[in-house]
Every structure is written in C-alpha cells, then in structure tokens.
mmJSON file of the N, C-alpha and C atoms, coordinates in Angstrom:
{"data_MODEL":{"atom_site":{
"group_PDB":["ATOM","ATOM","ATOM","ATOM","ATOM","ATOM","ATOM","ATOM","ATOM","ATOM","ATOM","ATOM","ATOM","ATOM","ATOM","ATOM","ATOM","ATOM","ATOM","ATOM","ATOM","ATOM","ATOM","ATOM","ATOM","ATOM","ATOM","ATOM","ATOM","ATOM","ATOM","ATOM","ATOM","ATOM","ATOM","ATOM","ATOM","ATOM","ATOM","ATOM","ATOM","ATOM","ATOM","ATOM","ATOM","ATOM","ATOM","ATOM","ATOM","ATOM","ATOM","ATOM","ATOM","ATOM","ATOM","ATOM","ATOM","ATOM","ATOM","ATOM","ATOM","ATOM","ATOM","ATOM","ATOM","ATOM","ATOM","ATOM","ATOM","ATOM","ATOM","ATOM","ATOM","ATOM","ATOM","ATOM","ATOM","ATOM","ATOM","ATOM","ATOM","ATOM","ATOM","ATOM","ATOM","ATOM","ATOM","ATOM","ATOM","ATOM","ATOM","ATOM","ATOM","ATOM","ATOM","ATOM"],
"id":[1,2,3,4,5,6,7,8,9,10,11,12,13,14,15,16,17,18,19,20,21,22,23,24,25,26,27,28,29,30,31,32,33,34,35,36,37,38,39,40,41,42,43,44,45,46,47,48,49,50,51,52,53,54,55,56,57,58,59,60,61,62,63,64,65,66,67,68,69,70,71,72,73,74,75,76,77,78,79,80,81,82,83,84,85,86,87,88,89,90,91,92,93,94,95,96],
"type_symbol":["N","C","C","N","C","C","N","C","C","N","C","C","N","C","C","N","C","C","N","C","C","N","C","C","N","C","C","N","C","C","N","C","C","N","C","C","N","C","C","N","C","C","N","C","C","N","C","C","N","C","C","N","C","C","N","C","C","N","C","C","N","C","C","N","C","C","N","C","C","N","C","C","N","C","C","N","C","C","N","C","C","N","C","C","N","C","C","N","C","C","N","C","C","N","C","C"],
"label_atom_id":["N","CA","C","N","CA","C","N","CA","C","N","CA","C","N","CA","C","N","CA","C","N","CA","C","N","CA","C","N","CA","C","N","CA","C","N","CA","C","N","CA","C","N","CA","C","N","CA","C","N","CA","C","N","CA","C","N","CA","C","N","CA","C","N","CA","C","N","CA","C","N","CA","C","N","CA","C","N","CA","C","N","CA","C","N","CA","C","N","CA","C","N","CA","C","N","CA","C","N","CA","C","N","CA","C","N","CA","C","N","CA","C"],
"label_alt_id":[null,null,null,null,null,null,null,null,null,null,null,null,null,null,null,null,null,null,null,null,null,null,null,null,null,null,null,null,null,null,null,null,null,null,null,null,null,null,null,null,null,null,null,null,null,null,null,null,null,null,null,null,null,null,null,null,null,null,null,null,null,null,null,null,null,null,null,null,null,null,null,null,null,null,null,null,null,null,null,null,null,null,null,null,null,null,null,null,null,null,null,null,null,null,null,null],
"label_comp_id":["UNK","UNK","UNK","UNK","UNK","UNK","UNK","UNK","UNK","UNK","UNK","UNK","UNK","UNK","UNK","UNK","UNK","UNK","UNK","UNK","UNK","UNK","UNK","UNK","UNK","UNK","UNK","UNK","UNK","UNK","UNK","UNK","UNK","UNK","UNK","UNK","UNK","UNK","UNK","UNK","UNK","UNK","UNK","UNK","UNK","UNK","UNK","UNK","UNK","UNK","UNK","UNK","UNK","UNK","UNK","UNK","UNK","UNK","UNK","UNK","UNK","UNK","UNK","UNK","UNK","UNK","UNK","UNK","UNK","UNK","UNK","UNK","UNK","UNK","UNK","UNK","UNK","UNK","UNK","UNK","UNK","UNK","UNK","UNK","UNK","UNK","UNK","UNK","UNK","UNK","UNK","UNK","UNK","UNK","UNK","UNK"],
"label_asym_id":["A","A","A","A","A","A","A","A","A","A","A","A","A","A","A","A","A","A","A","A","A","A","A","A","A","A","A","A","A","A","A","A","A","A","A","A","A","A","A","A","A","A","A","A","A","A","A","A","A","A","A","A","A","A","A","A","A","A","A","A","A","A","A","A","A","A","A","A","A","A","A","A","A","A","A","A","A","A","A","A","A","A","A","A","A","A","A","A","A","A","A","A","A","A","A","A"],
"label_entity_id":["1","1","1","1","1","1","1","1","1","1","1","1","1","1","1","1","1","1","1","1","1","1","1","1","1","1","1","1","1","1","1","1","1","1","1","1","1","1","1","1","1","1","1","1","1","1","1","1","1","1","1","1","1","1","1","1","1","1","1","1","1","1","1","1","1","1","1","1","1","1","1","1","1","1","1","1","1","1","1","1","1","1","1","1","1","1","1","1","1","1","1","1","1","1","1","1"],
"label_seq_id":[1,1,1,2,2,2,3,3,3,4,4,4,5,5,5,6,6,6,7,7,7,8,8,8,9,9,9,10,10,10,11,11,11,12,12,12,13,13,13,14,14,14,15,15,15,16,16,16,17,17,17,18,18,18,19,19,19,20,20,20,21,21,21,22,22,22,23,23,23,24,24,24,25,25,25,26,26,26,27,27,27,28,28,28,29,29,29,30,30,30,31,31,31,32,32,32],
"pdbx_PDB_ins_code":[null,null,null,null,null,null,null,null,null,null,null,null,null,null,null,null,null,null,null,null,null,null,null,null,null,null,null,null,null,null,null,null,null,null,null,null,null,null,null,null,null,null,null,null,null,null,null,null,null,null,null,null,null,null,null,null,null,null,null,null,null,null,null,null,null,null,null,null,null,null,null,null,null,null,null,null,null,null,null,null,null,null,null,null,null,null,null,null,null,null,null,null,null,null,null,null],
"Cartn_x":[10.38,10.955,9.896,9.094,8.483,7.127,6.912,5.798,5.789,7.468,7.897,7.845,8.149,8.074,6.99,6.136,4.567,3.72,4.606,4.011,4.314,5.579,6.548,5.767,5.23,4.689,3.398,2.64,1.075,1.323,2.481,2.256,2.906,4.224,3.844,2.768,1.911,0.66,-0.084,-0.407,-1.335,-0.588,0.661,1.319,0.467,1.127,0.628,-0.734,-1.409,-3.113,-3.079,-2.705,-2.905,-2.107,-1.216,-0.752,-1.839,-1.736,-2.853,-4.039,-5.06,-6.345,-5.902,-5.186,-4.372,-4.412,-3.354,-3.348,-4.748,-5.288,-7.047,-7.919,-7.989,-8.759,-8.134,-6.526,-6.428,-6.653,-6.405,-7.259,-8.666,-9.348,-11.239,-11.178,-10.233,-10.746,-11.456,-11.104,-12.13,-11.109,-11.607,-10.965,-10.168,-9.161,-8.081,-9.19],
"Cartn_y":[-9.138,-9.28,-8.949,-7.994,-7.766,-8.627,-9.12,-9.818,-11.332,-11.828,-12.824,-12.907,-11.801,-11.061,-11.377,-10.392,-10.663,-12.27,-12.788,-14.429,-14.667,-14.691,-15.403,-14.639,-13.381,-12.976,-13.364,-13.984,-14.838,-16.06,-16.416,-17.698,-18.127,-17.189,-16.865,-16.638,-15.922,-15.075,-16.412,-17.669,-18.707,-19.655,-19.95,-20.767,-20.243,-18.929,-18.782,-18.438,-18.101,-18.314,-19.761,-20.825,-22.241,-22.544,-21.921,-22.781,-21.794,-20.68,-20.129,-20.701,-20.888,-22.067,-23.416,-24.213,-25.201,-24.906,-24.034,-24.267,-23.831,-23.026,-22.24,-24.009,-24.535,-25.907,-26.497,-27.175,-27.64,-27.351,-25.857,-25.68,-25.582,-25.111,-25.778,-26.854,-28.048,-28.953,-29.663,-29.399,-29.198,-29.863,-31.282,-31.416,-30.166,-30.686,-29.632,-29.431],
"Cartn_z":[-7.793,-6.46,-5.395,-5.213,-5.008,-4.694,-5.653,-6.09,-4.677,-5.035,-4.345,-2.901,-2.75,-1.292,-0.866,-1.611,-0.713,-0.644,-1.708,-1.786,-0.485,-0.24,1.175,2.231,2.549,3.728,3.517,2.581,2.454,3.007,2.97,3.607,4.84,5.16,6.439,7.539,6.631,7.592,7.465,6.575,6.944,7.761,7.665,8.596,9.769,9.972,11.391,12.049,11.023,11.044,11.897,11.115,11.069,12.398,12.898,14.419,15.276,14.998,15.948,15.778,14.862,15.101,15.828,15.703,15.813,17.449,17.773,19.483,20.279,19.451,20.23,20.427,19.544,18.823,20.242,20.539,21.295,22.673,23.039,24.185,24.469,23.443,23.69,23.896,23.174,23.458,22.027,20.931,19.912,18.719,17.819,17.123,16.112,15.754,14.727,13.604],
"occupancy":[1.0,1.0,1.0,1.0,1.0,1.0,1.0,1.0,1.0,1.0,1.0,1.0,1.0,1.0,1.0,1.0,1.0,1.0,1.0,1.0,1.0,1.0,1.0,1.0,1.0,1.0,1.0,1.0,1.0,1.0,1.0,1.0,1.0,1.0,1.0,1.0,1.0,1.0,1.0,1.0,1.0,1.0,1.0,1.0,1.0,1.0,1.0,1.0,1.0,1.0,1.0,1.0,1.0,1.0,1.0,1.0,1.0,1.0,1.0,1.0,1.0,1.0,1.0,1.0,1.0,1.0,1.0,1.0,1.0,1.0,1.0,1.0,1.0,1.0,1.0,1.0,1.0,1.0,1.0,1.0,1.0,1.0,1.0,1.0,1.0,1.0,1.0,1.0,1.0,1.0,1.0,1.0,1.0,1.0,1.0,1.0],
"B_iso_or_equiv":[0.0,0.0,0.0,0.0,0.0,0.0,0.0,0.0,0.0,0.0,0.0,0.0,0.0,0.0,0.0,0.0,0.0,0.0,0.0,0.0,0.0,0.0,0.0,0.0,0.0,0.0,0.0,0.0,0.0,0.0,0.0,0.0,0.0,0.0,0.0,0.0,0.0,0.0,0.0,0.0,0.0,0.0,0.0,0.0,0.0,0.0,0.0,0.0,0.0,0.0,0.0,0.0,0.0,0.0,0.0,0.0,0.0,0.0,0.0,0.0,0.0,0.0,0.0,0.0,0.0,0.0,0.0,0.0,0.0,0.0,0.0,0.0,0.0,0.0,0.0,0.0,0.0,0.0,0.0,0.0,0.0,0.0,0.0,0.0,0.0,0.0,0.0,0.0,0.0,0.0,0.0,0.0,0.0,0.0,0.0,0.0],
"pdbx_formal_charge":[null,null,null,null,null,null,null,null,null,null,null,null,null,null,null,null,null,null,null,null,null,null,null,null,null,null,null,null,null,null,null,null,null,null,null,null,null,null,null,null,null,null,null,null,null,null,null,null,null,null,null,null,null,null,null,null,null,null,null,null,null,null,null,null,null,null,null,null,null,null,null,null,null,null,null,null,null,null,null,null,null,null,null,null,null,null,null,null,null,null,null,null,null,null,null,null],
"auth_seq_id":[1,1,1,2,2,2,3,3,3,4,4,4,5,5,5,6,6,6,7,7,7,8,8,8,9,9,9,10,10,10,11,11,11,12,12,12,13,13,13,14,14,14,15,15,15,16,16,16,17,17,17,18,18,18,19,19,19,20,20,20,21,21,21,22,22,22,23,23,23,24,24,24,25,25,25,26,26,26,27,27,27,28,28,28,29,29,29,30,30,30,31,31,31,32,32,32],
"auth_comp_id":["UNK","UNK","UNK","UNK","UNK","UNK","UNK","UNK","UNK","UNK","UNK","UNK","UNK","UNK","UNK","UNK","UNK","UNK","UNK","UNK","UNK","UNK","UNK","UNK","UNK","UNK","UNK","UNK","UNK","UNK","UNK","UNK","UNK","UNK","UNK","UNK","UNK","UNK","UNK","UNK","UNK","UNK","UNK","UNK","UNK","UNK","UNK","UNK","UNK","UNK","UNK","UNK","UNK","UNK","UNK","UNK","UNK","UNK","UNK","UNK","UNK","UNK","UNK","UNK","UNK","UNK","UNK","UNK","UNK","UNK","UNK","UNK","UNK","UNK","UNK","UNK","UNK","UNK","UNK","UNK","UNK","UNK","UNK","UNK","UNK","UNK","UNK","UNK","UNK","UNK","UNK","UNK","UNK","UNK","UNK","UNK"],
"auth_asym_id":["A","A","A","A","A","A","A","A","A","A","A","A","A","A","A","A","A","A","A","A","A","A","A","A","A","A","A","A","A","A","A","A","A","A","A","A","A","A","A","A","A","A","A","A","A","A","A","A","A","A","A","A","A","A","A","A","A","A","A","A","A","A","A","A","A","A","A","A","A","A","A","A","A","A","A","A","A","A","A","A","A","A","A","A","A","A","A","A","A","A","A","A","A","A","A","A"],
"auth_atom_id":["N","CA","C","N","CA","C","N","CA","C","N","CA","C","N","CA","C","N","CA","C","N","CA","C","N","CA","C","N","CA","C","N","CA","C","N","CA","C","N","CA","C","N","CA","C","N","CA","C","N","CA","C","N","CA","C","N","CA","C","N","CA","C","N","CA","C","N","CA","C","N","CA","C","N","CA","C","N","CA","C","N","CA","C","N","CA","C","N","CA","C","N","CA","C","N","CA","C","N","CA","C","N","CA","C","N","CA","C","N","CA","C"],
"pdbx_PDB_model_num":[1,1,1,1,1,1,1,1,1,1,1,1,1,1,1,1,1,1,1,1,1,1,1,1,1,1,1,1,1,1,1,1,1,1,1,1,1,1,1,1,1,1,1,1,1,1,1,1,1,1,1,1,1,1,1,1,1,1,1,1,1,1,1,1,1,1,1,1,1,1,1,1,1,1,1,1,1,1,1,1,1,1,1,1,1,1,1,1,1,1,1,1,1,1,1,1]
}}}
C-alpha cells in the first residue's frame, strides 16, 4: 500500500514538474 502510494505521489510530482517546464518554456518563448 504503501509502496503504491509513493508510486502515485512520483507521478504526480512529474506531471507537475512537466506543466511547470511546459508553462516556464512558453513564457521564454522557447520550444516545449
């Protein structure tokens, strides 16, 4: 259970890695 858990908050945490690069990229100005 445990284990599952921390899967689901790893990929949470890259989702949102990935919109945060994602919107920085679009405001430089800078392909995705």
């Amino acid at each position: 259970m445990a284990a599952e858990g921390a899967a689901d908050v790893d990929a949470v945490g890259a989702r949102a890695q990935a919109s945060i690069t994602s919107v920085i990229d679009t405001l430089l100005g800078t392909p995705a």
